[in-house]
N, C-alpha and C positions, 0 to 999 in steps of 0.2 A: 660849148654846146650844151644845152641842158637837155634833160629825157622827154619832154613833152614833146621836140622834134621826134623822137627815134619813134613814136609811137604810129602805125601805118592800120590799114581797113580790116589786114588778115593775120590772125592769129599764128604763132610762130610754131605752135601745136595745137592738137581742138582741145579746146575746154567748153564743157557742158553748161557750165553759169556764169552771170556777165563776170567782165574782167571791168576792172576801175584806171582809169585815166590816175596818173600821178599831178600834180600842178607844175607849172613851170619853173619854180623859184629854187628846187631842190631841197625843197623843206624836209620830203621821205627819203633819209639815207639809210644805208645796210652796211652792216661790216662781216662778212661774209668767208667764211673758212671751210677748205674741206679733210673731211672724215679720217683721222687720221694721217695728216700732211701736216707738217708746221707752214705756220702763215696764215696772219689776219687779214683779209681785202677789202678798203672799205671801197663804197661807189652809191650808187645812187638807182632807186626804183623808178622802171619806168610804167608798169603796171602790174596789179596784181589782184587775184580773186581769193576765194576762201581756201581754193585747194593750189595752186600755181600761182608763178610772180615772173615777172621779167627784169633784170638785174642789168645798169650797165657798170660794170664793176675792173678794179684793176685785176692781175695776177693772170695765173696760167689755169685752165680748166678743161676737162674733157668730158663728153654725152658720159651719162650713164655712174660718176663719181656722186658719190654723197656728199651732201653739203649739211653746214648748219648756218643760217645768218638771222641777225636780228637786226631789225627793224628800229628805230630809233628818228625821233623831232627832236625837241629839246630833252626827253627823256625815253625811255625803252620801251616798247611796244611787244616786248616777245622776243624767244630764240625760238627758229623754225626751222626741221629738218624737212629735207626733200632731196631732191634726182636731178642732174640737170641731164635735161632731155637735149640742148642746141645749145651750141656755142657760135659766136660771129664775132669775127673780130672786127673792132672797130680801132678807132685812132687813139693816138696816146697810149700805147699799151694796152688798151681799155678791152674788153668784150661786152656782147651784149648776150645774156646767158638767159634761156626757155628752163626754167627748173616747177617740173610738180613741188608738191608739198604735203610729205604725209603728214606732218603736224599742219593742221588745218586751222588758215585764221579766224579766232572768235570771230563772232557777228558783234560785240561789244569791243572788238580792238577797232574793224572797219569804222563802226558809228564814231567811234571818239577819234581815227582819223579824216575823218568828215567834216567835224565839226571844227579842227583847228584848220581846216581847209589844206591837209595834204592832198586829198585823194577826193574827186569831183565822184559823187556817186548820184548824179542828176542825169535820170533815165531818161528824160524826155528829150527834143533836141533844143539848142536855145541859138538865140541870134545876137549877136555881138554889133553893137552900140552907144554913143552916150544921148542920153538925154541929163539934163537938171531935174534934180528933185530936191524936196525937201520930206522929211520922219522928224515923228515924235512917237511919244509911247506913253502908260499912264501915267508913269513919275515925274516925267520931263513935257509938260504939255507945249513950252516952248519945241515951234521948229527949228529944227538943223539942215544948212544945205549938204546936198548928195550930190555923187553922182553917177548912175545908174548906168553900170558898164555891158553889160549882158543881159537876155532876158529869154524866160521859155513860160509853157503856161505852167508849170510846177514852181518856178521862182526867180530870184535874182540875183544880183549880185552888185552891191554897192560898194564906192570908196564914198569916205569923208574923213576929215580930219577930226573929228570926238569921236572918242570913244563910245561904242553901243552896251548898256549891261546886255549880261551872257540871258537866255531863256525869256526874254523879253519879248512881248508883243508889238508890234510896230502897225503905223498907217502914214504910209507914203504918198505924196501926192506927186505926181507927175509933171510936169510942164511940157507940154506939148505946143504949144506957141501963147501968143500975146492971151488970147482968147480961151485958150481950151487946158485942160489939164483932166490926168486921170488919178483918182482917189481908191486905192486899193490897200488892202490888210494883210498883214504874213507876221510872220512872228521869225526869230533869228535861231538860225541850224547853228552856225559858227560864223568864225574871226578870226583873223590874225592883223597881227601890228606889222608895218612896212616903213619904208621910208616914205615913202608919200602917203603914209595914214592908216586909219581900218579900213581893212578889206572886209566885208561883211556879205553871207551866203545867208538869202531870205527865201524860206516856204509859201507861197499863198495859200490863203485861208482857200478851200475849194469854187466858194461861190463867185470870188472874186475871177479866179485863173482864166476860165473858159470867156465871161462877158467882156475882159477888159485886152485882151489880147491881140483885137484885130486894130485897135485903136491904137495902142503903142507900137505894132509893127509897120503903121502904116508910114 
């Protein structure tokens, strides 16, 4: 079972600023220990904000025990102390652990887990589908086929099998059927490499978002 199940409408204590969805693949692990116990835990984030995170992790844990865990993709994002406020046990030995965070996550650790696509920090809501597309950008005037798995009017999210360079500007064309197609501009948040290809997280340009949006969800 991966974290993006465990993740539900209501927050498991209040937190005052958004909390960030983790992604499904369990790309955001933690290894997690507390204060003065021996034993390292690793497990997996299921969400988390600048000041609190939600951990489904191994080991034994109680409300109110200090913690310290870091955050870790392919490489280290921080060691972060905080509280666990809830404990729930789930399966496999596992718990699913509510912990504040008095060490507070930079705003530049979020963006750079955003950008390898751990952590979906798209405020707006989006709608899950495929359409074909094809992108190009200015280096690569040739198109590439896409295909356009999700969309909201702040951006999207594409698979294709090439690789996209990173900070790249893009213009996508949509195919909407025999006859029609939609031609929109965004430039590339992030990426990650998969088995079935780049996964690529795209911004629209603003002029774009709002005119083209009722066309693709139609």
């Amino acid at each position: 079972m991966n974290s993006q199940e465990l993740v539900d409408d209501q927050a498991i204590y209040d937190r005052k600023e958004p909390r960030f969805k983790t992604c499904d693949d369990g790309l955001l692990r933690c290894e997690t220990a507390v204060v003065d116990v021996e034993g390292l835990w690793p497990g997996t984030v299921v969400d988390l904000s600048k000041t609190g995170i939600r951990l489904l992790c191994a080991g034994r844990f109680e409300v109110g025990q200090s913690i310290l865990t870091e955050l870790r993709t392919d490489r280290s994002h921080g060691i972060y102390r905080g509280v666990v406020q809830r404990v729930e046990p789930w399966v496999n030995g596992q718990s699913i652990l509510g912990c504040s965070l008095t060490d507070s996550i930079p705003e530049s650790v979020l963006q750079d887990l955003a950008k390898q696509g751990a952590v979906n920090r798209r405020a707006d809501g989006r709608m899950t589908l495929t359409h074909k597309a094809t992108v190009n950008w200015p280096l690569n005037p040739e198109e590439i086929e896409v295909e356009l798995q999700d969309y909201s009017t702040g951006g999207m999210k594409l698979l294709t099998s090439t690789t996209i360079p990173d900070d790249v500007r893009l213009r996508i064309r949509i195919l909407l059927g025999q006859q029609d197609e939609v031609v929109v501009e965004g430039r590339l948040i992030w990426k990650r490499e998969s088995s079935h290809g780049c996964v690529a997280g795209v911004a629209f340009t603003e002029r774009d978002a709002a005119q083209q949006e009722g066309r693709i969800q139609a």
